[in-house]
N, C-alpha and C positions, 0 to 999 in steps of 0.2 A: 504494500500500500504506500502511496506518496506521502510521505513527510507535510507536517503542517509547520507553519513558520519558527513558534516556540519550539519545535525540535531540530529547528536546524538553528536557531540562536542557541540553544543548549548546547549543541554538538561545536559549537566556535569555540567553546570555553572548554579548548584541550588543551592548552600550555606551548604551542606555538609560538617560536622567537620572530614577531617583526619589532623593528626600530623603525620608529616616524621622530623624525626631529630633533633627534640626538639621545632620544629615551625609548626604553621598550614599554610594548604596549603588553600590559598585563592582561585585559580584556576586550577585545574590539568590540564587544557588543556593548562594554559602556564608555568608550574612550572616546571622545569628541571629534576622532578624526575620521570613525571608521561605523559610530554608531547608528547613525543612522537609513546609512545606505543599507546596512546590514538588517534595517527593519526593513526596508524598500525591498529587499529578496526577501528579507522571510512575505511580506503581504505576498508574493508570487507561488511563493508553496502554497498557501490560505488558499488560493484562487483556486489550488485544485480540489478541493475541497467543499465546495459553493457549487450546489445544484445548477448555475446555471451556465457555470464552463467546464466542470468535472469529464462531461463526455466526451468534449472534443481535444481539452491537455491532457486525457489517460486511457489508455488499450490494456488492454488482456494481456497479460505475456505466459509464457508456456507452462510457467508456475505455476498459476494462477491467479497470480496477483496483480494487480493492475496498475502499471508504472507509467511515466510520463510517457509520450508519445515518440517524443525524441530520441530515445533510447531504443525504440522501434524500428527495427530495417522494414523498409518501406520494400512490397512486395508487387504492387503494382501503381497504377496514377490513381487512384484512388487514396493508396495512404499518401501519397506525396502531396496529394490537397490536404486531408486531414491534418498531417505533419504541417504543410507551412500555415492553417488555420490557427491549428495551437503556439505556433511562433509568432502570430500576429495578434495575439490575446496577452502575450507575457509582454511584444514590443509596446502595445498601444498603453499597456499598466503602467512604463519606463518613459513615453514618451520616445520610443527611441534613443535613449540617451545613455543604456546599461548596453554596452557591446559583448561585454563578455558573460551574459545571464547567464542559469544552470544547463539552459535547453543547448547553448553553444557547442560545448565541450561532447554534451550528453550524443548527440548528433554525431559527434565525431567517434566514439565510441563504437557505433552503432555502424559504422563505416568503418571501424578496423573488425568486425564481427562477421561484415561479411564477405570478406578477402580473407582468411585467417591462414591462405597459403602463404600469404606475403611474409610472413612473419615466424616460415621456417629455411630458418638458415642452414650455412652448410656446417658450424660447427656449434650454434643455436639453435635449439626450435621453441619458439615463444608463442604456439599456436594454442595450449591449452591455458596457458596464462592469458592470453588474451581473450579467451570463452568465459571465463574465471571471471578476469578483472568485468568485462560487460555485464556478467550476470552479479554482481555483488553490488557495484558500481546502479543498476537500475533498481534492481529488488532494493537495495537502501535508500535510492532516489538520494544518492548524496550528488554533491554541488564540484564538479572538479574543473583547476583551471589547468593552463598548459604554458611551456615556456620552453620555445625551441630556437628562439636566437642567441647568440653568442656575443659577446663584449663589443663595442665597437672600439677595439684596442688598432688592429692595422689590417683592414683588410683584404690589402696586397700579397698577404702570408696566407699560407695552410695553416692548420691549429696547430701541426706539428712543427713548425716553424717559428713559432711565435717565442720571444725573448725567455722568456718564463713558460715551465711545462703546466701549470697549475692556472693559464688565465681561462682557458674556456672548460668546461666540467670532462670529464675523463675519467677513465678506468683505471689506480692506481693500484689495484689487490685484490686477489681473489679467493675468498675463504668457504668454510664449510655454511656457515650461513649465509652467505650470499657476495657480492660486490661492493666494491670499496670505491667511494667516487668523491671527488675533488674539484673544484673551480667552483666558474659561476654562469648562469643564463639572464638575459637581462628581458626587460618589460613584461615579466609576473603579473597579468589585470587582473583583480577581482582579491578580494577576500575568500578564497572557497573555502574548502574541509580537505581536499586531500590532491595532488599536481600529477603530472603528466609531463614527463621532461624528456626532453628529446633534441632532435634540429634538422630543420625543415632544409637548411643549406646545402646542395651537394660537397661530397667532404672526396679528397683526395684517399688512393688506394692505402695511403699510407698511413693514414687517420684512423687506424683500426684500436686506436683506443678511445676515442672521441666518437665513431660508430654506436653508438646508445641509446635506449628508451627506456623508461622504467616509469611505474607510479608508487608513490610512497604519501602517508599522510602529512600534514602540516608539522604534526609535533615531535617527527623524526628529530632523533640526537644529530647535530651537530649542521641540522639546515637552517638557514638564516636568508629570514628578508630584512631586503635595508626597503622603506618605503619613500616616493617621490614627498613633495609638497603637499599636505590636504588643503584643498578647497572646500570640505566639509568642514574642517579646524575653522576655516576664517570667513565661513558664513556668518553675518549677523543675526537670521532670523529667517524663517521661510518664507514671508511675506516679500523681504528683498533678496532671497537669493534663493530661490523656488525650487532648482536645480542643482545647482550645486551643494545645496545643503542636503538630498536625500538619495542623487545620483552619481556620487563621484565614487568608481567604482576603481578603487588605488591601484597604481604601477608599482612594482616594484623589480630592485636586483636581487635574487637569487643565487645564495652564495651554500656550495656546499663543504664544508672541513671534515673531510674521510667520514663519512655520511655511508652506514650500511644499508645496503638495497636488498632487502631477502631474494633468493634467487624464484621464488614464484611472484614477486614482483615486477619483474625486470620482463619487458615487450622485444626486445631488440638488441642482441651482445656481438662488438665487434663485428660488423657487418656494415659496411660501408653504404651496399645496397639497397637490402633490407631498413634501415635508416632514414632512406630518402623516400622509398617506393612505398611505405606504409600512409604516407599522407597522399600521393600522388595519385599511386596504381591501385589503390584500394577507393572506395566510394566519400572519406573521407572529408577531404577538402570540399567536392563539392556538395559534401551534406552543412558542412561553414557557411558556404555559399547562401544554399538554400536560408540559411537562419539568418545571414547578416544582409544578405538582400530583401528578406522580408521586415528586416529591423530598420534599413534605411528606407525605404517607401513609407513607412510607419514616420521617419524624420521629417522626410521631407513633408508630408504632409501636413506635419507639427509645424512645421518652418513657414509653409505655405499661409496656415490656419495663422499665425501670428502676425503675416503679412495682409491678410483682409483684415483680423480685427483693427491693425494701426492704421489703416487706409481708413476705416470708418472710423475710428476716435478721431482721426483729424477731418473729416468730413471727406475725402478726396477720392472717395470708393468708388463714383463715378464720374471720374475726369479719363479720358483715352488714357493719356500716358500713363495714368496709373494702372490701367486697365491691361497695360499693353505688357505690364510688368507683372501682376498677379497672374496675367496667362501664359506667358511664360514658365514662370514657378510650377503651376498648374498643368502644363505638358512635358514638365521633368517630373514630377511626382504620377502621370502617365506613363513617363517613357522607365522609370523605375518599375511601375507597377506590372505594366506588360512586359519584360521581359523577365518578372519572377513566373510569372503564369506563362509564360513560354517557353520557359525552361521547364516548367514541371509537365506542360504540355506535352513537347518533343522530348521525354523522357528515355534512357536508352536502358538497356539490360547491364547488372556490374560483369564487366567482361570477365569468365572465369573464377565470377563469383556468385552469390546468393540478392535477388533481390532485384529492384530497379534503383535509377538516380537520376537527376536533374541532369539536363542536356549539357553535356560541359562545354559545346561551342557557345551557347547563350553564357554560361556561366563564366566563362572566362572575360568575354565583351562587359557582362556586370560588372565587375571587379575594376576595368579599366574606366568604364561609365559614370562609376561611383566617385571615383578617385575626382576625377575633372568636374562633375557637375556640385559635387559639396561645396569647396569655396564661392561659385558664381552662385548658388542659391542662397549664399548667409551674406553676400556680396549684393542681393538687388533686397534681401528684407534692409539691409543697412540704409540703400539709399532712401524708400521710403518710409522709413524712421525718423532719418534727418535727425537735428540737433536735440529734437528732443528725449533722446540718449543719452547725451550730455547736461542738458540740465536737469537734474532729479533732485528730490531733496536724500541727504547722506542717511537718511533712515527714514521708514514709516510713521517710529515715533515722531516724528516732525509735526504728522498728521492731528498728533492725538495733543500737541503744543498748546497751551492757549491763546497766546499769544502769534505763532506760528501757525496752527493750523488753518486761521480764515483769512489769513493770508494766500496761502495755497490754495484753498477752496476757490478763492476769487482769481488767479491768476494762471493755476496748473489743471484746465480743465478746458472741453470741446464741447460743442453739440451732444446731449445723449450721455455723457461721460461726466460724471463728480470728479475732484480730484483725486479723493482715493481711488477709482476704478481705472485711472488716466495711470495714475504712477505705478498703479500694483503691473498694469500692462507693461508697462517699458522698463518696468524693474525683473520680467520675466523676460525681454526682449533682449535686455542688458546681456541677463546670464548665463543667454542663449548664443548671442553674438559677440559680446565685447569681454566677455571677465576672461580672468585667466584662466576659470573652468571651461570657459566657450572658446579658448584659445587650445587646451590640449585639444580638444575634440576636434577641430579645425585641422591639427596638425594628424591626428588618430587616425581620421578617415581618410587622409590624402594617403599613409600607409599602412591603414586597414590590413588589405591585403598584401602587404609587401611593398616594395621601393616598386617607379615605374619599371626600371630594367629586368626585373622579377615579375611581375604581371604584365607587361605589352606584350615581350616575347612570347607567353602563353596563348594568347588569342592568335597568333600565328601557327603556335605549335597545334590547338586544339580547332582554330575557323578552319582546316580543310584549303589551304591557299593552291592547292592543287586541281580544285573544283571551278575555282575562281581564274585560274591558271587556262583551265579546259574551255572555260564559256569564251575567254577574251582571244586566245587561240581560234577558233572556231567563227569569230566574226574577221579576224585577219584571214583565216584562208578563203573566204567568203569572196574576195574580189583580186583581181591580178592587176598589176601595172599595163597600163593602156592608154596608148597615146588620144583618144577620144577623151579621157578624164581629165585633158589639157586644154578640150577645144581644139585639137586637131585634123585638118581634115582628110 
């Protein structure tokens, strides 16, 4: 059965080493950096919970018990509707604004389950550890995140090149209880309950100690997060910082000091191949896809919706040029929307695996679409915002001023709009577009999916340029040089 929220706040309070700020966080569920966002996921378990979403975020699974959907290899288009239905009920709860929710990783799981060839090597086989980990992993309905990039220390080197043998994570020892592993992974999103480590980079033949995957929980001995900046720490109040204050779902570095991995932990040993191919060649990645495509159509939409309310607080809902921009906005949150439902459309079989998955020539163009269309959409809500973005008063309390407040009343207000209803908008506007909460996520979704060198190339590898190849071929053989196509006679 799916977890309710109180039991995945319970389950946070294992004794997990993060540092935010120069201090360790003895409790995320009451530390002010981390507290509240960790209410914002548990309301997401709740949700399964509530007769009136339970049926479509949770399936039967072969137990009998009934686990989130995500966690479900998708058998035909049929669940891959159902599946991106219940990713569209946890995005629209976040606003869009949690990328790495439970259903993320969970998806991903569910895509090493049903490749589970990929993941016998020739001197590992991690195929039963990976039936294991899926079935323990959903029947718990626990919360796992993942972290498969590497330091950006010099990435003109191999790992095995690098100054120091300890800067990206590796295999240092191999004992009766399992593997001995060393370094660090960088940008760890999310607070979960138990990681997923690995590296999506292809790694040279000779990196076969750095060829790894394993999952371990939070409060392993000797694994250590360092966490970024909170923007939940220096929220003042949800009234002014709406988003930041319940969605800032932390990054952190991932650092492990000979950190044992039980050997039924461990997805992936010294395998260079196997390494890369379990995200790739398994249904994996684009089961990612599937959930972070339907989380950004869920934004933009949010982004869109913020863009008509400030066009009508300032009266300007119907002037063209404003018009001409709302529609705009409006056929990016179209052209996001149809090619999630295009993908699941033109869905294909997992090659030499179990199950169906999301078209990966759509899904690849996604990834690229996404990237380029986020800034031009937080870029045309800014323009018709205009300065009053800028003039706010520094707190809500302003409002409640006696002397301040009819002040504001009389000057910070529209057609239809009191001032309170004027500021709480552009104080939601702010946190969306300008704060430095609205500034990672700016930067997040330009590398969501990876650097563009990492995803462009894909839509080449996965659109078929061979097909494209064929059509343009086929209109040049279509006519010969002839001197009549000169006008001559």
């Amino acid at each position: 059965m799916t977890r309710t929220g109180e039991q995945y706040l319970d389950a946070s309070r294992d004794g997990r080493e993060i540092w935010q700020d120069g201090e360790p966080v003895k409790d995320l569920t009451r530390n002010r950096a981390f507290r509240d966002t960790a209410r914002s996921i548990a309301h997401l378990y709740d949700l399964t919970h509530q007769t009136e979403f339970a049926p479509t975020l949770t399936v039967g699974s072969p137990s009998g018990d009934r686990i989130h959907r995500a966690f479900h290899i998708a058998r035909d288009y049929e669940d891959l509707v159902a599946r991106r239905k219940a990713h569209k009920i946890w995005a629209e709860a976040t606003f869009g604004f949690l990328g790495r929710s439970p259903d993320y990783m969970a998806s991903g799981l569910a895509g090493f389950a049903a490749l589970p060839e990929v993941f016998a090597g020739a001197e590992f086989d991690g195929r039963d550890n990976v039936a294991e980990h899926h079935r323990r992993m959903s029947t718990g309905d626990l919360y796992q995140a993942f972290t498969i990039t590497n330091p950006q220390i010099d990435r003109t080197k191999a790992a095995s090149e690098q100054e120091e043998d300890d800067l990206y994570l590796r295999v240092v020892k191999e004992t009766d209880a399992g593997i001995v592993v060393r370094g660090a992974k960088m940008i760890g999103t999310a607070a979960a309950f138990e990681v997923v480590v690995g590296t999506i980079e292809p790694r040279a033949p000779k990196d076969v100690e750095y060829a790894l995957s394993f999952s371990i929980p939070l409060d392993t001995s000797g694994l250590r997060f360092v966490s970024r900046t909170s923007y939940e720490a220096s929220a003042r109040s949800v009234f002014d910082n709406p988003l930041s204050s319940r969605f800032d779902e932390n990054d952190s570095l991932l650092v492990c000091d000979d950190v044992v991995v039980p050997w039924d932990r461990v997805l992936v040993y010294r395998d260079v191949d196997a390494s890369l191919r379990q995200w790739w060649a398994t249904p994996t990645y684009n089961n990612f896809v599937h959930q972070s495509a339907t989380r950004f159509w869920t934004k933009l939409e949010f982004l869109t919706g913020l863009a008509i309310l400030i066009a009508k607080a300032k009266n300007t809902y119907g002037l063209p040029a404003v018009q001409i921009q709302i529609g705009r906005l409006m056929s990016w949150v179209n052209i996001a929307r149809s090619m999630l439902i295009a993908a699941g459309t033109e869905f294909v079989p997992v090659p030499g695996g179990e199950g169906v998955m999301i078209n990966p020539e759509i899904a690849s163009a996604h990834r690229a679409m996404a990237g380029d269309i986020c800034p031009k959409a937080v870029a045309e809500v800014k323009l018709l915002a205009g300065g009053g973005l800028i003039q706010l008063p520094a707190s809500g309390y302003d409002l409640l001023h006696p002397e301040l407040g009819p002040v504001l009343a009389k000057y910070v207000r529209s057609p239809g709009h009191s001032a309170e209803a004027r500021i709480k908008l552009l104080k939601l506007t702010w946190d969306a577009l300008g704060s430095d909460f609205a500034s990672r996520h700016k930067q997040y979704e330009r590398f969501y999916h990876g650097a563009p060198h990492v995803y462009l190339p894909a839509v080449v590898r996965d659109g078929r340029p061979d097909l494209s190849e064929q059509l343009t071929q086929s209109c040049l053989d279509g006519y010969e040089l002839d001197d009549s196509m000169y006008g001559a006679s």
